[in-house]
N, C-alpha and C positions, 0 to 999 in steps of 0.2 A: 772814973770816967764812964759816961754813960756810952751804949754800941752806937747812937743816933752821933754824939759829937766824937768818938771814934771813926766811925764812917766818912765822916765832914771833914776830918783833918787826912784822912786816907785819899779820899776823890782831891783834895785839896794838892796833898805833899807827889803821890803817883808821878803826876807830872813833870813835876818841878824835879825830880831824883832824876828823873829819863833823860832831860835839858842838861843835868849834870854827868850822867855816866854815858851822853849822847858825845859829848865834849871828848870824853877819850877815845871814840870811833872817826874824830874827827879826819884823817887823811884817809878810810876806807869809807868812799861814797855810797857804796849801793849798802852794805851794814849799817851805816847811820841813817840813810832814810830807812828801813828794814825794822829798825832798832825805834825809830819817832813813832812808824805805824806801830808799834807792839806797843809801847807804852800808850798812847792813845787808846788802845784797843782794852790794855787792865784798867785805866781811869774808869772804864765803864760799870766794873763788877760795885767797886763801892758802893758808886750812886745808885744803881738798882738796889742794894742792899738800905739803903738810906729811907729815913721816913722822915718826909716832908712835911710843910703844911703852907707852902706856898700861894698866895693870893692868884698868881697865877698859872699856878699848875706848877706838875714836876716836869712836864713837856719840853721844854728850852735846856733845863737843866739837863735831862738823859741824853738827850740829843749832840751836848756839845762837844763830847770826846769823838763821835761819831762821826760829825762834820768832820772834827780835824782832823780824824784816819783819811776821809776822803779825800780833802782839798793835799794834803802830804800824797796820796798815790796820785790825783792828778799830775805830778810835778815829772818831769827830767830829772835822772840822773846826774846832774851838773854841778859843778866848784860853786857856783856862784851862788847857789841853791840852799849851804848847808846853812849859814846863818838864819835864811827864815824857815827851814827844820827843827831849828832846836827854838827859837824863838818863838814858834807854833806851839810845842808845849808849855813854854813859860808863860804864852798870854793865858792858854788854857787852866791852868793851876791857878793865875790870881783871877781868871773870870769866876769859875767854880768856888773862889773864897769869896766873891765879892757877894755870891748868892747865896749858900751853904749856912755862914756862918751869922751868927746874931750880932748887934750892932757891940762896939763901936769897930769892933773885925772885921766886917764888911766893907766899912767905911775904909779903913787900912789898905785892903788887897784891891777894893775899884781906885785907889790912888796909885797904888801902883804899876796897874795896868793901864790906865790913862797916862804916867808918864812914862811905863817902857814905850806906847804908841808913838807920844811925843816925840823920844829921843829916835826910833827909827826914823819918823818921819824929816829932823833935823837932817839924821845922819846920809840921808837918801836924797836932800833938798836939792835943787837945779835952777839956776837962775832962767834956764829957759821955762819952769814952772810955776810964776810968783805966787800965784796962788794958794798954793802951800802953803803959806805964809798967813792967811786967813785959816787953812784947816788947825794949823799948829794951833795958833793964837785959841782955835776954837774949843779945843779939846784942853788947854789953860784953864777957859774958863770952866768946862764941865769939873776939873778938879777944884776951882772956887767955890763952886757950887755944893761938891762932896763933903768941901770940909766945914760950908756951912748948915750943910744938912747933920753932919756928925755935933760940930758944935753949939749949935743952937734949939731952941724948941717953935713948935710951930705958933704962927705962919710962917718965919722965917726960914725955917728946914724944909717946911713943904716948898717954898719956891726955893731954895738950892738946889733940889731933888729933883722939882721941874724942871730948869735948865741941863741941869747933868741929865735929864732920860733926852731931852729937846736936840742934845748933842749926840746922843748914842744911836736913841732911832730918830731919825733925823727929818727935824721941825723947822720949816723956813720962819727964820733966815739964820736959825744953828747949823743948816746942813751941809757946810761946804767940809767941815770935818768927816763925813762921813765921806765926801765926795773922792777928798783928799786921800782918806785910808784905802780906798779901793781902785786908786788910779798911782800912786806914789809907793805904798809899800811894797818890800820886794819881794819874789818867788812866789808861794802861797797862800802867802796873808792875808791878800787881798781879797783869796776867796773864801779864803777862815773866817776876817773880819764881817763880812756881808752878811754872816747871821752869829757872830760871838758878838760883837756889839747891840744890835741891836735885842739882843736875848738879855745882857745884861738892861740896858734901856730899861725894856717891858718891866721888868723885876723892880728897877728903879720908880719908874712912873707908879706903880701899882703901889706904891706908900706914898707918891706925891699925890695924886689924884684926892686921897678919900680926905685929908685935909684942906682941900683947895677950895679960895673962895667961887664964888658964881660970876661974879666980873671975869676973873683970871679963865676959866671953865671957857667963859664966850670967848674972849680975846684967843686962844688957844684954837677952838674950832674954825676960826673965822683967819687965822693965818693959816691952816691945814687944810681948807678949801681953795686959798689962792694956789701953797705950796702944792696942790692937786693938779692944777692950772700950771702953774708955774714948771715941774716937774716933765709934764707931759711936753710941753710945747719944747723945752729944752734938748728932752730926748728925741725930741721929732727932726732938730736943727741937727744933731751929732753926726759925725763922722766918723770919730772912734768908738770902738766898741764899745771899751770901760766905762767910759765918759755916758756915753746912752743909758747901759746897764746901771749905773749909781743915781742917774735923773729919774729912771722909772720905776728903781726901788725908792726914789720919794716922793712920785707919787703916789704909790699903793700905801708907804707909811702914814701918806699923809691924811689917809680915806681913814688910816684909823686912830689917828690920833683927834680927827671927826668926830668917831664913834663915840672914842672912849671919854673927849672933854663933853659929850651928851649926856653921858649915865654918871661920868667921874668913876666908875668902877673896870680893870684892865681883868679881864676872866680867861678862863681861857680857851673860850673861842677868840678874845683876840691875842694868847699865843699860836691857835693854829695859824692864824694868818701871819703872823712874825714869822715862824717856824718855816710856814710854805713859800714867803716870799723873800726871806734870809736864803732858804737852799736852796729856791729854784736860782736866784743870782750868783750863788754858788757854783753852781752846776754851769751856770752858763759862763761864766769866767773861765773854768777848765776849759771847757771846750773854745773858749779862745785861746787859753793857753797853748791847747794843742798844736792852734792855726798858728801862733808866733815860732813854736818848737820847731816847727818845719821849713816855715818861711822867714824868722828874722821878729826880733823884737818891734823893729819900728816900722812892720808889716803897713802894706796901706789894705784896709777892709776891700775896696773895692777893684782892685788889683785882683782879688780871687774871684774862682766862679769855676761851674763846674765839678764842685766837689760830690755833687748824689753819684754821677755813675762812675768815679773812681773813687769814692773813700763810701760804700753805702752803709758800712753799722754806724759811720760818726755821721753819719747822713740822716737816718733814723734816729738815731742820740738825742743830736742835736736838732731834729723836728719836736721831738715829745719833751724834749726840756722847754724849748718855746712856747708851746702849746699850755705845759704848765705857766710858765710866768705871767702869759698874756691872762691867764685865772679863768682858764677853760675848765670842764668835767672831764674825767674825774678827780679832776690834780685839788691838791689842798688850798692852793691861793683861791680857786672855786669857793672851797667847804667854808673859810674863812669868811673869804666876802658875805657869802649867803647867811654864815651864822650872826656877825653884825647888821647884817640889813632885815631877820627877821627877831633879833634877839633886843635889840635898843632901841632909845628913841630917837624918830627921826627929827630933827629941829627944824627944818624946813624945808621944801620941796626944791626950793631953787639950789640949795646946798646938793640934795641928792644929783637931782640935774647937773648940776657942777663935777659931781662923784662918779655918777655915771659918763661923763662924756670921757672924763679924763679915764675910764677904764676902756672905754672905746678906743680912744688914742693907742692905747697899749697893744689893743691886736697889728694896727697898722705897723709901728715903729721896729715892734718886736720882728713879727713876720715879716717884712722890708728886708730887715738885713737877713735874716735867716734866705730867705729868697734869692738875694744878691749873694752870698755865698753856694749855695748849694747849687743854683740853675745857670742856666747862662753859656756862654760857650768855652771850653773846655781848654785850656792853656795848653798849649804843647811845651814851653817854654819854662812850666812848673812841673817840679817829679812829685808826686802823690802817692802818698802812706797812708792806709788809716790808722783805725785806732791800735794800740798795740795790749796788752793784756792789763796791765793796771789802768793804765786811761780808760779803757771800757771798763772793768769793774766799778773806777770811780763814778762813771756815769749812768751805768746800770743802777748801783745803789740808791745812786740822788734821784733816780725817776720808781725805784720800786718806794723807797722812802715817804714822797709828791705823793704815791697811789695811795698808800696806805693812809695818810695821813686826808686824803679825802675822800678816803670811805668808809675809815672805822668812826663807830659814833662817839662823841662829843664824852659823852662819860667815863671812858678812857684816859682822857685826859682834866679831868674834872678831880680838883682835889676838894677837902672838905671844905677849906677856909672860903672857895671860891662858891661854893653853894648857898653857906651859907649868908654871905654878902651878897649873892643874887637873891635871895631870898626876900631878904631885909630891904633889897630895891625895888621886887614886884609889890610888896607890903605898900610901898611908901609911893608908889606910882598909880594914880589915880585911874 
């Protein structure tokens, strides 16, 4: 056994053994969440150990154990808690196989991971939610999809490949799965899932793309323009937080699924932008988390106010997390955008105009609510905590992470495989 598929089965099993020896901690809460962050924390060593040659970077990949320490410390101490603890590491283990390992293995561990989602999302379901019901159904198909990409050869694999990334990082009218995952699953997955999915996605799309016809290429851009549209005006009607947060991560997805049916090639400037718009929604989930932790699950958003001069680090926190998503400087969803607007082609000016406004959109909706929570008159009727030591870690991470991630350069994250397909595109680009 070669140290490269040693590695891959290491980054692979790490997790999956922690979900299992996490299981005999189960009646001591604060060891078993204690115990999910440390295992999280070793998946990491492999994959730095690990030599990739991924299309689109090893970026998504190092990243995802790292997310799931964070979004695990965002969390409470609570009963209710420990199932998506250990569940955290299990999606972890089959996402890391579903990218790691060579086909038809790959193909194995994204099926599995698509129906653990599944069955949480089943086991979670509420009739006052019917909607779910279209995510479930959605995330069905991305596994139709998987197994006709594993069983078939192309063009039919490439279109299996493109619905299952269509479902992952999330392409109107596949995105209610995605919607679903990050409004229905329970504890922290929600804000695991906001950049494990779509990490896996990119990885996905990035072998659908380079076989895809030019019909399918247009049709693809020309739904990721509306879903841009469509996205924004969404998040602009919401009331709850989630709900916003899942419409605005589709429309920044859908600027780049724009991009990438332009070139057909996924690089990785467009993992930095997955990267920075997977974590900043991440980040921003916590910090609702925290607003539920204090006030009640079925919190109403605009019930608070007044948090700047009684909670000010989650006040700052949660400004510079905003300021990231809405894809300000220096935050990465910036670096992202900028790198596909000066790196591909643009197919049409009204398309950009369309991309642009719906990025516009995103300052107001984002900073709206960030605004209604923090300002305003100050409840005497509510008791106010801020953050307490892991929730600020959590958050601290997710915005040193945003920094770094828009201001180191691009070659950082540049593996060979991806240069060399850019290469062979500026060649072929007149």
């Amino acid at each position: 056994m070669t140290s490269s598929v040693l590695f891959s089965w290491l980054a692979t099993c790490i997790p999956l053994i922690g979900a299992v020896a996490g299981r005999m901690l189960w009646e001591d809460l604060p060891q078993l969440k204690k115990s999910c962050v440390i295992w999280s924390l070793i998946t990491v060593v492999p994959i730095l150990k690990l030599r990739t040659n991924l299309p689109e970077g090893a970026l998504l990949l190092s990243l995802l154990p790292i997310v799931a320490m964070i979004s695990l410390l965002g969390q409470p101490v609570q009963k209710e808690h420990r199932l998506s603890w250990l569940m955290t590491l299990v999606c972890l283990g089959l996402g890391i196989g579903g990218i790691v390992h060579p086909a038809p293995l790959d193909h194995l561990f994204l099926l599995a991971l698509l129906a653990t989602v599944t069955g949480l999302l089943v086991r979670h379901h509420t009739i006052l939610w019917p909607i779910s019901w279209w995510g479930i159904s959605q995330f069905c198909l991305a596994g139709l999809g998987a197994l006709l990409t594993a069983l078939t050869s192309p063009p039919l694999s490439s279109s299996g490949a493109l619905v299952t990334a269509a479902v992952l990082v999330p392409l109107l009218p596949f995105h209610t799965g995605y919607v679903t995952a990050l409004t229905r699953l329970p504890g922290n997955l929600p804000s695991f899932s906001a950049f494990l999915l779509p990490a896996i996605g990119l990885h996905v799309m990035a072998s659908a793309l380079q076989g895809l016809p030019t019909a399918v290429s247009g049709i693809a851009g020309l739904l990721a323009l509306i879903g841009a549209l469509y996205g924004g005006i969404k998040a602009l009607a919401q009331t709850r937080i989630r709900l916003m947060l899942a419409y605005a991560s589709l429309s920044f997805f859908s600027m780049l699924w724009w991009y990438t049916a332009a070139s057909n090639l996924a690089t990785s400037r467009a993992a930095v932008l997955v990267a920075s718009t997977g974590l900043a929604t991440c980040g921003l989930l916590i910090a609702w988390q925290i607003i539920r932790t204090r006030y009640g699950d079925d919190v109403d958003p605009t019930s608070i106010s007044g948090l700047a001069s009684s909670m000010p680090r989650y006040a700052v926190l949660l400004s510079l997390l905003a300021l990231a998503a809405m894809g300000l400087p220096p935050f990465g969803v910036f670096t992202g955008l900028m790198g596909l607007f000066l790196h591909s082609p643009i197919p049409s000016l009204l398309g950009l105009m369309i991309i642009l406004s719906s990025w516009l959109a995103a300052s107001w909706y984002l900073m709206s609510a960030v605004q209604r929570l923090l300002f305003g008159t100050k409840r005497s009727d509510l008791r106010y905590r801020d953050v307490v030591q892991q929730e600020w870690a959590a958050l601290t991470m997710t915005i040193v992470i945003l920094t770094l991630l828009g201001l180191a350069p691009i070659e950082w994250w540049t593996s060979t495989a991806t240069q060399s397909m850019a290469s062979a595109l500026s060649r072929d680009i007149p």
